[in-house]
C-alpha positions in Angstrom: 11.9 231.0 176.9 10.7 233.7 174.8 13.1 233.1 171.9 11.9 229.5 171.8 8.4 231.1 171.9 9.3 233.5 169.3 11.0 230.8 167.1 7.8 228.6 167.5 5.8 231.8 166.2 7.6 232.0 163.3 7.7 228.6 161.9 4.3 228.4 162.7 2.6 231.3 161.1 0.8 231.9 158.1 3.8 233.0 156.1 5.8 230.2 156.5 2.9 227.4 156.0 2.7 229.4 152.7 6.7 228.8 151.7 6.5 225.7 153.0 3.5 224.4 151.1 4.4 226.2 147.7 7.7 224.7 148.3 6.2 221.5 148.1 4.5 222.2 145.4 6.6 222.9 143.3 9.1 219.9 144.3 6.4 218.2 142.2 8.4 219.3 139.2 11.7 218.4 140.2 10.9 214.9 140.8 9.3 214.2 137.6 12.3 215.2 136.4 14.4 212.9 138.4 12.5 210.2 138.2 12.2 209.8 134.1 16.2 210.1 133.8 16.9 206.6 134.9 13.3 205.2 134.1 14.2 206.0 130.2 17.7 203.7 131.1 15.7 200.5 132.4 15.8 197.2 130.2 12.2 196.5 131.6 10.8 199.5 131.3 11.9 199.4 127.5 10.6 196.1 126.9 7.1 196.6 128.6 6.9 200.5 126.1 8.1 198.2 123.0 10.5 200.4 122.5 14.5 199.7 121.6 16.6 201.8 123.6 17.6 204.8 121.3 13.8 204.9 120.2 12.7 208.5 119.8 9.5 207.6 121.6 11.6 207.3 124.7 12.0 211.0 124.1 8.4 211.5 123.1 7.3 209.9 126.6 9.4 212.6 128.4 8.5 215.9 126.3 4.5 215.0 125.9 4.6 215.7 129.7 5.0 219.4 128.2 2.9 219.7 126.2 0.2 218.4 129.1 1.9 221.4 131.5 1.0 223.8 127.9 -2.5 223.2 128.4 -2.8 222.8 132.1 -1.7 226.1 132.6 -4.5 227.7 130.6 -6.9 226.0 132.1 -5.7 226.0 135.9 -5.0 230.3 135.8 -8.3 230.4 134.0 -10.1 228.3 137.2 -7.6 230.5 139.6 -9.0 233.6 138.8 -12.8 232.3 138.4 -13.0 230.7 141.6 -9.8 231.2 143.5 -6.1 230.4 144.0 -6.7 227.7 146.1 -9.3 225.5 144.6 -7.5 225.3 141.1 -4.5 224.8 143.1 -6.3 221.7 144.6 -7.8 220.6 141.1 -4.7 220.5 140.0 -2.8 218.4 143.0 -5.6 215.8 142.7 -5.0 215.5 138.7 -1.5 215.5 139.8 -2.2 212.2 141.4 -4.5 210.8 139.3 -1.9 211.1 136.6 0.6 209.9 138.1 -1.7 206.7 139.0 -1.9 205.8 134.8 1.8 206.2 134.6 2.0 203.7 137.4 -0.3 200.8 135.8 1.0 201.0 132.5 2.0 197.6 131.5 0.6 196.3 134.3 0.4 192.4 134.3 0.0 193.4 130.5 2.0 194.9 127.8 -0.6 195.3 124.7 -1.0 198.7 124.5 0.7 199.9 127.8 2.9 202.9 125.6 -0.5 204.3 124.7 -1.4 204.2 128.9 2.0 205.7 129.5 1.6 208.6 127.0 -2.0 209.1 129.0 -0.5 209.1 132.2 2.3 211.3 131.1 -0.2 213.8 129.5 -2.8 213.8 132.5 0.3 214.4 135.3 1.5 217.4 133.2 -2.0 218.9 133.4 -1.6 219.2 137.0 1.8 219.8 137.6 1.5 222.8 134.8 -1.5 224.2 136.5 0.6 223.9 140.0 3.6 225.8 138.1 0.9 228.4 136.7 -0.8 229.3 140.0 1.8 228.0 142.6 4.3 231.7 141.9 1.1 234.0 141.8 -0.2 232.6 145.0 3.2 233.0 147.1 3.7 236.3 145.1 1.1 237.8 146.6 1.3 237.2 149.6 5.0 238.1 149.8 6.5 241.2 150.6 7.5 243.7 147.6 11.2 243.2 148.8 10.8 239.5 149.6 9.2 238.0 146.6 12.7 237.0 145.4 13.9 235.4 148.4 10.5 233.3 148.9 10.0 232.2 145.4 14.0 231.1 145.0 13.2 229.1 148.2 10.5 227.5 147.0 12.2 226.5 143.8 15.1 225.4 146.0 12.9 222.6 146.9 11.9 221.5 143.4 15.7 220.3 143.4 15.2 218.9 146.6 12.3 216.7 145.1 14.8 216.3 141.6 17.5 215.0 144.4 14.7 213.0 146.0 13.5 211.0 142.9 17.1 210.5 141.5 18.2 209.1 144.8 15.0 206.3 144.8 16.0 205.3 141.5 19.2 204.8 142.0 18.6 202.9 145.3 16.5 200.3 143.9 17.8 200.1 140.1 21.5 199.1 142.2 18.8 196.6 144.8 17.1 195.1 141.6 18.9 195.6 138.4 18.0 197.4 135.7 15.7 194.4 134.4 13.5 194.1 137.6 10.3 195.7 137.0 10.0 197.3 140.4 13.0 199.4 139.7 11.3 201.7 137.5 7.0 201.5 139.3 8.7 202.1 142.9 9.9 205.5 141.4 6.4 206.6 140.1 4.6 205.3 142.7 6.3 206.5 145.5 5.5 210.6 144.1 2.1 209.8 145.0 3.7 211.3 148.7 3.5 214.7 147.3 0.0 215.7 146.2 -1.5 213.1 148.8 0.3 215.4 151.5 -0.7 218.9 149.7 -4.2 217.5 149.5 -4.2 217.2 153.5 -2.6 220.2 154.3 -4.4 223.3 152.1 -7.4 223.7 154.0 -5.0 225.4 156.6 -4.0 227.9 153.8 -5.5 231.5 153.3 -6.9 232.6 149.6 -5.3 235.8 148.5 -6.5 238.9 149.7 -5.6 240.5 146.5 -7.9 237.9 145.1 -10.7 238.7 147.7 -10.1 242.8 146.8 -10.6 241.7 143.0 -13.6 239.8 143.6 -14.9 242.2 146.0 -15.0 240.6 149.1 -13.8 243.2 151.6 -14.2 241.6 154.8 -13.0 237.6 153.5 -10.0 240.2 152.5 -9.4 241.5 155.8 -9.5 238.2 157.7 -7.0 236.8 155.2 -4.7 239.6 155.7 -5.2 239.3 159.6 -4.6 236.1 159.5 -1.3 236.3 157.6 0.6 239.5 158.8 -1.3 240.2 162.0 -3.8 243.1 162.6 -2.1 246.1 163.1 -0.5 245.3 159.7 -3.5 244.0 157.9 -5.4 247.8 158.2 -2.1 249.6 156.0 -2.3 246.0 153.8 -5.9 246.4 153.3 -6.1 249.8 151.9 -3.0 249.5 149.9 -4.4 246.6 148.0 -8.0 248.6 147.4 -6.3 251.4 145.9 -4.3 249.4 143.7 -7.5 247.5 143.2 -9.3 250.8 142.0 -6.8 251.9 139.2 -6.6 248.7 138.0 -10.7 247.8 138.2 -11.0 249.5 134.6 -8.2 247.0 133.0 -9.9 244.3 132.0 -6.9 242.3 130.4 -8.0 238.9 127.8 -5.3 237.1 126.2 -5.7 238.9 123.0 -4.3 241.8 124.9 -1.6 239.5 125.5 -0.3 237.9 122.5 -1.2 241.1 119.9 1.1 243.6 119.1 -1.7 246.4 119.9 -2.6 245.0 122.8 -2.1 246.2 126.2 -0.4 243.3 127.6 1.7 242.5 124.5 5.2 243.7 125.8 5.1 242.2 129.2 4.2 239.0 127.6 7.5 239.3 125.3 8.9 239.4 128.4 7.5 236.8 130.0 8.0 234.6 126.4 11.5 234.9 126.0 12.7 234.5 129.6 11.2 231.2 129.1 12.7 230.1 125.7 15.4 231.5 126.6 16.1 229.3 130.1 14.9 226.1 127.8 17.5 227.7 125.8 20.0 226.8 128.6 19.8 223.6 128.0 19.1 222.7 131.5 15.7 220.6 130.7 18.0 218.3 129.2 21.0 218.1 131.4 18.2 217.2 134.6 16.6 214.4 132.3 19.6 213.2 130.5 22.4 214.0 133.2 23.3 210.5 133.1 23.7 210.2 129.2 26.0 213.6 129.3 28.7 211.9 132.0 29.2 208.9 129.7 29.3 210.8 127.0 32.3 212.6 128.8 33.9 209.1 129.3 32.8 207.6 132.6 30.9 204.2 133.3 27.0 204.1 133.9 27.2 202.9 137.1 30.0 206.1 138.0 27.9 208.2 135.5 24.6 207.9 137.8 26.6 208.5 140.7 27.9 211.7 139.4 24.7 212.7 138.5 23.4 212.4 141.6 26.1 214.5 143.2 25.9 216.9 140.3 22.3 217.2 141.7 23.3 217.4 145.2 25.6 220.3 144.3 23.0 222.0 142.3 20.3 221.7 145.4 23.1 223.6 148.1 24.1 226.2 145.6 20.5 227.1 144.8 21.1 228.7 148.5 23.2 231.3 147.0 19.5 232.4 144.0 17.8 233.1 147.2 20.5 235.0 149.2 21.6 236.9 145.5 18.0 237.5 144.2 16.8 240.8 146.1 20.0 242.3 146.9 21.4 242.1 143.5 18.3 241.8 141.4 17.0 239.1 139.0 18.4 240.8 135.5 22.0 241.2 136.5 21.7 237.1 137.9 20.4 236.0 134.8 23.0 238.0 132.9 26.2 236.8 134.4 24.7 233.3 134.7 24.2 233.1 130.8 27.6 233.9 130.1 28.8 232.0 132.9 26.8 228.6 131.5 28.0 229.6 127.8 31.5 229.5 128.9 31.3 226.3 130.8 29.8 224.2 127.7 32.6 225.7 125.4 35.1 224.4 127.9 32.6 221.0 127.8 32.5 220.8 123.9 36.0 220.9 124.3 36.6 218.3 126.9 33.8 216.1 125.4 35.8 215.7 122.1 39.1 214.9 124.1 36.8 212.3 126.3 35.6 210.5 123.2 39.0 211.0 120.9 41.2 209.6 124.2 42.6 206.4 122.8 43.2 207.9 119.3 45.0 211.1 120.8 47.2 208.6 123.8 45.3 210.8 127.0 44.1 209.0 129.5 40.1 209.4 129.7 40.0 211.1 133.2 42.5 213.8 132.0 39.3 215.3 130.0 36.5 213.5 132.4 37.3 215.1 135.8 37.5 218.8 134.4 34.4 218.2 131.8 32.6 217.3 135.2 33.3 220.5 137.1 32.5 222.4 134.1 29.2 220.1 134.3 29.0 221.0 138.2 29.5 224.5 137.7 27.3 225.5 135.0 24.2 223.3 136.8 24.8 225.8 140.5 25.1 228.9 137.5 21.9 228.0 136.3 20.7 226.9 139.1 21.3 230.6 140.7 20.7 232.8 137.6 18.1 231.0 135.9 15.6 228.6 137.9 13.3 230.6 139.7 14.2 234.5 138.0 11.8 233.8 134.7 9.1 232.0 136.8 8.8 235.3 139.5 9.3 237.9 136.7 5.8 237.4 135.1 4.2 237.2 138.9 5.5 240.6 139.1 5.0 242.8 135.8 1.1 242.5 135.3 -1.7 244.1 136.7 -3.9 241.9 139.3 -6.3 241.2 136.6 -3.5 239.8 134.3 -1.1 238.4 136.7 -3.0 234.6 136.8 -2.9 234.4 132.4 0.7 235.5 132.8 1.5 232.9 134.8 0.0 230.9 132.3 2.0 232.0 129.3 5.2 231.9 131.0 4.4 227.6 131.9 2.7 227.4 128.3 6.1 228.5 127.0 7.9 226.6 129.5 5.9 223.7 128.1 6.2 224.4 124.4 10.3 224.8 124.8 11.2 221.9 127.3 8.8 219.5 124.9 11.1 220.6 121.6 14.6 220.3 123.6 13.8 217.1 125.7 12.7 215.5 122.3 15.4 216.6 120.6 18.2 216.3 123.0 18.7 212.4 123.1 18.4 213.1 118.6 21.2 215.5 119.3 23.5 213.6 121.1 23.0 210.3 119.1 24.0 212.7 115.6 26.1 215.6 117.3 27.8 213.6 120.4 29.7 216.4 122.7 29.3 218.7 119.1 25.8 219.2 121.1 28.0 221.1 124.0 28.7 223.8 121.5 24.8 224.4 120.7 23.8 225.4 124.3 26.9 227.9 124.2 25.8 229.3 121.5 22.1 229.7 122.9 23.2 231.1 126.6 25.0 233.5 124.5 22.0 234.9 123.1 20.0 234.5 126.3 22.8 236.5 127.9 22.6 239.3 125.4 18.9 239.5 124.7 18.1 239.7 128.6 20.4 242.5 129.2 19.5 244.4 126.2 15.2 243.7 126.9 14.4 242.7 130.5 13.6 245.3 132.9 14.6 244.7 136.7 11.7 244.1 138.8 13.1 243.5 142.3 12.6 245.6 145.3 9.5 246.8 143.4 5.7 247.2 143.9 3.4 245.6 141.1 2.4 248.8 140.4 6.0 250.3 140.1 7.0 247.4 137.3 3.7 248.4 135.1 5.2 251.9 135.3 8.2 250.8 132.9 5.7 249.1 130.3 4.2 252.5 130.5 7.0 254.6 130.3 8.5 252.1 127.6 5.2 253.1 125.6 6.2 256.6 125.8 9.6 256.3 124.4 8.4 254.0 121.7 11.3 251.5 122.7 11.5 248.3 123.9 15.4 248.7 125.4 15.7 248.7 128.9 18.3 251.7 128.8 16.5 254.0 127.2 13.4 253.9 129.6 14.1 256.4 132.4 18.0 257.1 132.0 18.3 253.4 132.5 16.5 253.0 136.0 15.1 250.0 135.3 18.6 248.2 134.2 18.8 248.0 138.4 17.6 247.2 141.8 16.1 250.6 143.3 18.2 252.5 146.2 16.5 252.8 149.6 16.6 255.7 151.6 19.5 254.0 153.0 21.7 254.2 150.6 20.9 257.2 149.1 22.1 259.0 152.1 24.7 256.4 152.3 25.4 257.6 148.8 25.6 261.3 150.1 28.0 260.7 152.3 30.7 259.0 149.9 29.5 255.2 151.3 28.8 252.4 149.3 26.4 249.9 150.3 25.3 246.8 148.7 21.4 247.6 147.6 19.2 245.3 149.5 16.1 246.2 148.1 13.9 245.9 150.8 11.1 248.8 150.6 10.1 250.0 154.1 
């Protein structure tokens, strides 16, 4: 019996309470987004807001969610570093709820005044769920391995599709039970979320604070016990010391977010990074496709009843091949995923823009409409499990991984501010865009992976398989050579994951091995 006691071990211990709570966490996300996609379709819904069906407040109630996240963020990494990861954590879980409460009584019995409730409710749940997105990455990136951070983080975000599966699912049970004119169809949705932060709430008290937090805050022995309690004593002593002397040379580096977002400052180019791998996944156009998924399959020429269903498998799709992010992200590194994934998603909506105009031009041109609707939906299907791989977790663990300790909370911030900022502009715009450009839209997004392809290759340094304190080294460097290009730091070093000893020697002895980027 001692595998089973073994396997007990494991799925009991500190580690993976961490991954599993994070993971939950940060499903929070994906079922907002699952739930507002058929919401924003329901007649009752509409009539309760006031609003006619193409209204662009319908787009406005999605993207002021954003904007909440924006400002959340600031003030949840702010409270995370002030008191600890796990009490803003908890602040923001119970505004979580709270919000999502409003959003649940809007129109309640009454309809005077219930869109102003619903833009409340919207604003108050993205305060929380920004602050979880902010502090959630830094707490399970610290106390991850240097050559596991990848792996935990992708499975964590693995679940935020679970949650944008779960939500999707619920609405389209009861909006096929109730109709789209029954009331309940759309408040079961939002109600039902309440499952998430209610469970969190219950469940952090088991959780250990940071021990990198402790060592900043200079609490040596509350360090110690955490680091007991998460990787056992023997390991914990190594841990402990490692962390105080990364603690020591960073103790002078007091970072503010004017070091951040000023060119002089010492934070600045980090930040840039941190910026643009945001815009640049909003620039995906994947905030839209989980909101509007529906929209895009009529658009390609299918029913809403067979559209909704093919969202939901596009979903399902998306939440399996998210496996492959978290088996990919250490061994081949998060630049050369986000790379091929760009192009990869840039090539799909040419193909889609393509397809989309034969959908909508079918009768004119004699095709029939499934000649262009089955291919435009594996395009759809592919691009979602490229993005899913390349894109959904790699610019949220980057900025956990390329500031010092004393910077790595208001990073964290900047990357969901930005997040916020970008997903607010393209979910308001996106239903604009499809009303004026139809599939003409398709063309945009191939345009923008394009240029997220090229500008991450050219600027984003690789930061798997490497300490903190190894990914500050390249800003530094970077300094040095008074460039900003990732191949001209260091010969290039930094355009890949580092060799282990490994495969070094492997490398000495004619053998290639795949780089695995585990540091002993």
């Amino acid at each position: 019996m001692s595998w089973f006691s073994n396997l007990t071990g494991t799925l009991m211990s500190k580690k993976s309470e961490v991954v599993m709570f994070s993971s939950t966490a940060i499903a929070l996300y994906g079922y907002d987004q699952g739930m507002m996609s058929l919401i924003n379709t329901n007649y009752d819904y509409l009539s309760t807001m006031g609003l006619a069906e193409e209204s662009p407040m319908v787009g406005v109630i999605v993207s002021v969610y954003y904007l909440g996240c924006a400002v959340g963020a600031v003030i949840a990494s702010w409270y995370a570093d002030k008191q600890g990861r796990k009490p803003s954590i908890f602040a923001c879980l119970a505004t979580t709820s709270l919000g999502n409460l409003i959003m649940f009584i809007a129109g309640l019995g009454y309809t005077q005044g219930a869109l102003a409730i619903m833009l409340v409710g919207r604003i108050v749940m993205g305060l929380g769920v920004g602050g979880i997105d902010a502090v959630i990455p830094v707490y399970s990136s610290e106390l991850a391995e240097d050559g596991a951070r990848g792996k935990a983080l992708a499975q964590e975000f693995q679940s935020n599709i679970f949650g944008l599966n779960m939500a999707f699912a619920i609405n389209l049970a009861v909006t096929i039970s109730l109709g789209k004119t029954n009331e309940w169809a759309w408040r079961l949705p939002i109600i039902i979320m309440q499952i998430y932060p209610v469970l969190l709430l219950t469940f952090i008290y088991r959780l250990p604070e940071t021990p990198r937090w402790f060592i900043y805050h200079e609490r040596e022995e509350d360090a110690k016990g955490a680091l007991e309690d998460i990787f056992g004593e023997d390991e914990a002593k190594s841990k402990f010391e490692d962390l105080q002397t990364a603690h020591e040379e960073e103790s002078s580096k007091t970072v503010n977010y004017s070091d951040m977002i000023f060119p002089s400052g010492s934070q600045f180019h980090p930040t840039m990074i941190t910026v643009m791998g945001q815009v640049n996944q909003a620039l995906t156009g994947y905030g839209a496709v989980s909101v509007y998924g529906p929209q895009i399959f009529e658009l390609l020429g299918f029913g809403v009843r067979n559209s909704e269903y093919l969202t939901q498998g596009n979903y399902i799709s998306y939440f399996f091949m998210m496996t492959f992010a978290w088996l990919l992200i250490d061994k081949v590194g998060r630049r050369k995923l986000m790379v091929w994934g760009a192009f990869g998603i840039s090539a799909c909506f040419v193909i889609l823009t393509l397809l989309g105009g034969l959908a909508t031009n079918a009768d004119e041109l004699g095709i029939p409409n499934l000649a262009a609707s089955i291919p435009g939906s594996v395009a759809l299907y592919v691009a979602t499990a490229l993005f899913g791989i390349g894109w959904l977790s790699t610019v949220w663990l980057i900025p956990t991984e390329i500031y010092p300790s004393t910077a790595r909370a208001q990073g964290s911030a900047v990357s969901v501010i930005i997040w916020g900022l970008a997903n607010f502009a393209v979910t308001l715009l996106t239903p604009i865009g499809f009303n004026n450009l139809k599939y003409w839209l398709f063309l945009v997004f191939a345009v923008t992976n394009l240029f997220a392809g090229i500008w991450t290759y050219i600027y984003t340094p690789e930061s798997g398989g490497r300490s903190f304190e190894e990914n500050q080294a390249f800003f530094t460097d970077a300094a040095e050579h008074k460039t900003w290009r990732v191949g001209r730091v260091k010969k290039g070093e930094y355009k890949h994951m580092p060799q282990t000893e490994k495969d070094q020697q492997d490398e000495a002895n004619g053998e290639s091995q795949p780089l695995l980027g585990n540091r002993s």
